[in-house]
N, C-alpha and C positions, 0 to 999 in steps of 0.2 A: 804099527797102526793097521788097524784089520782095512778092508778094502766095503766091510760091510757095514762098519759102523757108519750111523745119521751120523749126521753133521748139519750145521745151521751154515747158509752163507750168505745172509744176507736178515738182517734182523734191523726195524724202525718202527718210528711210531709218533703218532701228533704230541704235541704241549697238550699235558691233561688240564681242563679250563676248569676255573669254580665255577659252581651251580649258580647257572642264572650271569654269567663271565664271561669273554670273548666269543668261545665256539656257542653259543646260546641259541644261534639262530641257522648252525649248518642242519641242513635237512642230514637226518641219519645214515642214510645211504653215500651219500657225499663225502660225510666223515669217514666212514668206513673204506670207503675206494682211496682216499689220500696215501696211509701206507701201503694200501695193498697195491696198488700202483708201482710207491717209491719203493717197494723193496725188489723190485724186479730191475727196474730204473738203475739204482745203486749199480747193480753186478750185469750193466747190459745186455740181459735175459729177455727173450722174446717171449711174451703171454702165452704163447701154441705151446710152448716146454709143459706150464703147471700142468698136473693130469689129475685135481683136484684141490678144492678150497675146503676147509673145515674152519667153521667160525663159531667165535662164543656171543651169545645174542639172548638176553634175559627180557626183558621187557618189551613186545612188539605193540605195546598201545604208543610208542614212541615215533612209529614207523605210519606212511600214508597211508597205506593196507596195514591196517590194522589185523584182520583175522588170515590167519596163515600168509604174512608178506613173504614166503623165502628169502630171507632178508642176506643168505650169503651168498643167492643168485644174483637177487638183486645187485649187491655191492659186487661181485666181479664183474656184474656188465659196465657199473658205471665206470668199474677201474679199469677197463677195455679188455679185460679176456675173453677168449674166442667163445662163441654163445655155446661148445661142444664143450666147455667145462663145466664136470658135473661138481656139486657143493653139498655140504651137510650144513644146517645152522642147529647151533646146539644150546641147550638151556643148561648150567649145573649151579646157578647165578657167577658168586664170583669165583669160584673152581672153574666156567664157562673156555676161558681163553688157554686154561692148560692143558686142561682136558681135551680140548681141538686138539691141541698140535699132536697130544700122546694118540691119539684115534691114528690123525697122518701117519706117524711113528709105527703103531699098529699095520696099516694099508700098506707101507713099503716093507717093512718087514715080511709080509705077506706074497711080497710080487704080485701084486693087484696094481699097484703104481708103481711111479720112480722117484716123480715131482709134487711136490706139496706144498701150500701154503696154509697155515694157520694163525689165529689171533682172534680178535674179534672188539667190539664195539661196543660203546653206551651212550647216552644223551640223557641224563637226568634233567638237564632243563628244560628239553622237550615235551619232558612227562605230564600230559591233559588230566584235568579231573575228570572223575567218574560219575553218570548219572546210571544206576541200577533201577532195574523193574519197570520201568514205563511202558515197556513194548505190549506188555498183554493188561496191567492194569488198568486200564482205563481212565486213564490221566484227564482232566477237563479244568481244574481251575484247584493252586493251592503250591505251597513251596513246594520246591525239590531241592531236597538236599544231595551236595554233591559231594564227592569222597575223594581224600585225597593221598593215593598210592604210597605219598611220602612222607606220612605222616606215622611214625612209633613202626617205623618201616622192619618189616619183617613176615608172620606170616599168621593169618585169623586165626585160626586153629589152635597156636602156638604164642609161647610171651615174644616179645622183641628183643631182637637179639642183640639189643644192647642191656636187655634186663639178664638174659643169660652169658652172657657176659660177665656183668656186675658178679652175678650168684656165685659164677666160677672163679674167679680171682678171688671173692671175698675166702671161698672152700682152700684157697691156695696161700691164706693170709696175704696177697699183693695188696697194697695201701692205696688209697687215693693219690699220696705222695710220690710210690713209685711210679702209679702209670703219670703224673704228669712228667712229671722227669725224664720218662722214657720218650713223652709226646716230645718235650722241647729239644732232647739230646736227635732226633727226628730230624724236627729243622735245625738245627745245627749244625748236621750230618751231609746234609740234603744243603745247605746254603756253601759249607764248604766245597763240597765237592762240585756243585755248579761254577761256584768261581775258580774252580781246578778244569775247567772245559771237561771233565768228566761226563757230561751227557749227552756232547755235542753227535756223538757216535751214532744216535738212538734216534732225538730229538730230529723230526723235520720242522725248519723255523715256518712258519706259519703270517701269511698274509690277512692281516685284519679287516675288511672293508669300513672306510666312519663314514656318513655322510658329507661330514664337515669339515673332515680335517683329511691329511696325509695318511693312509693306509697304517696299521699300527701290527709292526711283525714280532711275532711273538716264539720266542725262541725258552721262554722257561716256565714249569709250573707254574701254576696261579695261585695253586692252593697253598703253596710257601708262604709262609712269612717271619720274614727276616727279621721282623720287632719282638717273637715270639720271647716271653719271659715265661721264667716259673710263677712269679709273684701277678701277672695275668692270667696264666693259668687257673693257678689257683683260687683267683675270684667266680670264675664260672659256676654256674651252678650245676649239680645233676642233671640227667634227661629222666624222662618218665617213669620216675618213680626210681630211679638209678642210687645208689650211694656214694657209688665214684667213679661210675663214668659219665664222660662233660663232650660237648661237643668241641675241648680243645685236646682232648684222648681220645678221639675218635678222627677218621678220614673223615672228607667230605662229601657230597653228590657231585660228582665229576662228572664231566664228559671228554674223551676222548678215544682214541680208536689205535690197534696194535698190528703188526704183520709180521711173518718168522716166514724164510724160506728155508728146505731141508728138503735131505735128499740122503742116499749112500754117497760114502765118502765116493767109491767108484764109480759114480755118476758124475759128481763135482769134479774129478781130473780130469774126465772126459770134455766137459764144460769150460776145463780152464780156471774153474772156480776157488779161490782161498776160503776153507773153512774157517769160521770164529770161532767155530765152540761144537765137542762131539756131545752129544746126547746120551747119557751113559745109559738112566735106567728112568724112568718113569713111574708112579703108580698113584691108585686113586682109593681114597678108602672112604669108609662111611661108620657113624657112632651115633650114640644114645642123642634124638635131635636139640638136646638140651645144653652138652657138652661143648659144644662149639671151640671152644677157646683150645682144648686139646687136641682138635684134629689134626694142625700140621705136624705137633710134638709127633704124634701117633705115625703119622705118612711119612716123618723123618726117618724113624726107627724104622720101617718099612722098606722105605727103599733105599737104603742104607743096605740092610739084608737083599734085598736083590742084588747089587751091586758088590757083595759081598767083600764092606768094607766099612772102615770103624767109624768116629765122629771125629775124631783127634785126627783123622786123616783131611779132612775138610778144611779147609784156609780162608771160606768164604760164606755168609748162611743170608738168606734174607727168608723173613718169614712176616707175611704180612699182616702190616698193619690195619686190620679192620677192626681193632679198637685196639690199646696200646695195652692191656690186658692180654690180648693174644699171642703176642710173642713171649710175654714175660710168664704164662701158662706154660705156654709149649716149652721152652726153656727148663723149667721145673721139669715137665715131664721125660724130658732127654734126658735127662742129670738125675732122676730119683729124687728129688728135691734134696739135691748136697750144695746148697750156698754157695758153699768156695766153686765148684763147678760151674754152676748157676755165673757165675760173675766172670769165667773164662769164656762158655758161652758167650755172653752178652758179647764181650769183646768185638767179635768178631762177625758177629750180626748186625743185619740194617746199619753198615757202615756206612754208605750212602742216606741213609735214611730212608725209610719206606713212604707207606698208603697215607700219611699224616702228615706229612710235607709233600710226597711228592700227587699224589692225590688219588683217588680211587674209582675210577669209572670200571662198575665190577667186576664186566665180562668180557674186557680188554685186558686187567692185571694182570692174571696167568702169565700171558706171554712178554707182558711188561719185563715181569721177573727174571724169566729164563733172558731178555736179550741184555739187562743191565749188569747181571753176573758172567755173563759170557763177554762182556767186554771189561769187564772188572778180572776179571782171569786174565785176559790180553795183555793190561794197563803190566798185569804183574809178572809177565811171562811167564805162566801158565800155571795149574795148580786144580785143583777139583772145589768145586760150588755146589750149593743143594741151596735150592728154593721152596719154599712150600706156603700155600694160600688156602684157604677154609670156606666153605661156602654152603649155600642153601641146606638148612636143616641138621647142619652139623657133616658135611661130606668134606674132606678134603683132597688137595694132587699135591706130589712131590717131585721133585726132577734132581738128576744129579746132571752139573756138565763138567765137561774135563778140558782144557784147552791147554 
């Protein structure tokens, strides 16, 4: 073991809530400070240690300041680090929370820092409607129409990215059939392994306040479910204009919040600290903004070659689910589209289940990923993971970890 390798030692994160769910009413900031707090909390670490936050943060109309909130200053004061810690908050949407941590990654590498934390945040059920142009129109008497962010969500300029989605998988012959298949094998994945206390690692259990009743503590995804069939799947309909993607192939508007602490390993022994998981190699790529479905295939192959090592060496994949198309792409693209590979693949991906059970608050998942596979490597005394998740306009991040 080199002395310079990252290492994670300390990796958590809230119950990701469905839209409009339990977390529906934490002010953003608030959610955001919970792990970044607990992950320090965990491994007895004094806030003066971090020498830097990097958070992933997409949507600030969510936020009280809405125009330039620093929403990862914000969120480490409320999490009580020292006001002398400086933060970056980062947009890439749902690339946002990997992309943090590989920046950190970057900074110590660098000897600019030692200590890092990364992750980052969402509230999709915080998300306000939009009223445009009134400020100089001259507004006096007559509707206004309001606009609503989450609605055929993706980006004006561009189809939605659940229409380029649909186009890609259909370009890869995937079926309506297999992505639901893949959606329910998801929660299946995802309900197993919860009742294997498989999440307990990650998951901070969560206090609900009711007015009415006794506090409701919430210790598992919301977006799961456990009644999920093919034969329900199957009855949904398309979304906007979609052929076959349904909103039970697809994640949901999550909210929830991630935190990864990391450092050189030689700083962790100094610390005292037991690493979970070395950070092999990181990278971030970007493709045709229409392509989406291919990006993590493409960032797999990618740093893969950084790390200079095969796929067959891998024991572990998670590639996110933001539509159940996207793995089943990316997969194609690893394997040159050879079936029989294609289906050894599969195997061994989203074994826990991914963004469609477990749920997708965007610019938290990144980091979701790297901490669920790093303890998935633990469970199995040790072995090498690649993660990789797709975001805004077709950009994606990969990670390798080894434990």
């Amino acid at each position: 073991m080199d002395k310079n390798d990252i290492v994670m030692v300390s990796a958590v994160r809230t119950p990701f809530g469905r839209y409009g769910g339990s977390l529906k009413d934490f002010d953003y900031f608030d959610l955001g400070a919970i792990p970044m707090r607990e992950v320090l909390k965990r491994v007895n670490l004094e806030p003066k240690v971090v020498d830097e936050v990097f958070w992933g943060v997409g949507d600030t109309s969510v936020c009280k300041d809405v125009y330039t909130p620093v929403a990862a200053r914000q969120t480490l004061l409320k999490a009580g680090l020292p006001a002398e810690t400086p933060s970056v908050s980062l947009d890439k949407a749902c690339v946002s929370a990997m992309s943090a941590v590989k920046l950190g990654v970057m900074a110590i590498k660098l000897r600019e820092i030692e200590v890092a934390i990364g992750g980052g945040a969402t509230s999709f059920s915080q998300e306000p409607l939009i009223v445009r142009g009134l400020r100089f129109s001259g507004f006096r008497i007559g509707d206004v129409k309001m606009e609503d962010p989450l609605f055929q969500l993706g980006y004006k300029d561009y189809n939605p990215v659940s229409v380029d989605t649909d186009n890609v998988a259909a370009e890869y012959g995937i079926s309506r059939e297999e992505q639901d298949e893949w959606a329910l094998r998801s929660h299946q994945n995802y309900g197993k392994a919860w009742k294997e206390g498989k999440f307990k690692n990650e998951i901070i259990p969560l206090e609900i306040p009711h007015k009415s009743k006794e506090p409701l503590v919430l210790d598992i995804d919301e977006q799961y479910r456990e009644d999920a069939t093919l034969e329900k799947l199957s009855k949904l309909k398309p979304i906007y204009g979609c052929k076959a993607v349904t909103a039970g192939n697809a994640p949901g508007l999550n909210d929830g919040a991630t935190a990864i602490l990391f450092m050189r390993r030689e700083k962790a022994e100094e610390l005292h600290l037991e690493p979970i998981g070395t950070i092999v190699a990181m990278t971030s790529i970007a493709i045709h903004p229409n392509r989406m479905p291919e990006g993590p295939g493409i960032a797999i192959q990618k740093v893969l070659d950084l790390a200079k090592m095969k796929l067959d060496q891998i024991d572990v994949i998670e590639i996110n689910e933001a539509f159940a198309a996207v793995p089943l792409v990316s997969i194609e693209v690893l394997c040159h589209r050879d079936k029989a590979l294609a289906k050894a693949i599969q195997k061994k991906t989203n074994i826990n289940g991914s963004a469609i059970a477990v749920g997708h608050p965007n610019t938290a998942s990144g980091a979701r990923i790297m901490m669920t596979l790093a303890y998935e490597l633990r469970r199995r005394g040790g072995g090498y993971a690649v993660g990789a998740i797709c975001g805004g306009l077709a950009q994606a991040d990969a990670c390798m970890i080894k434990v």
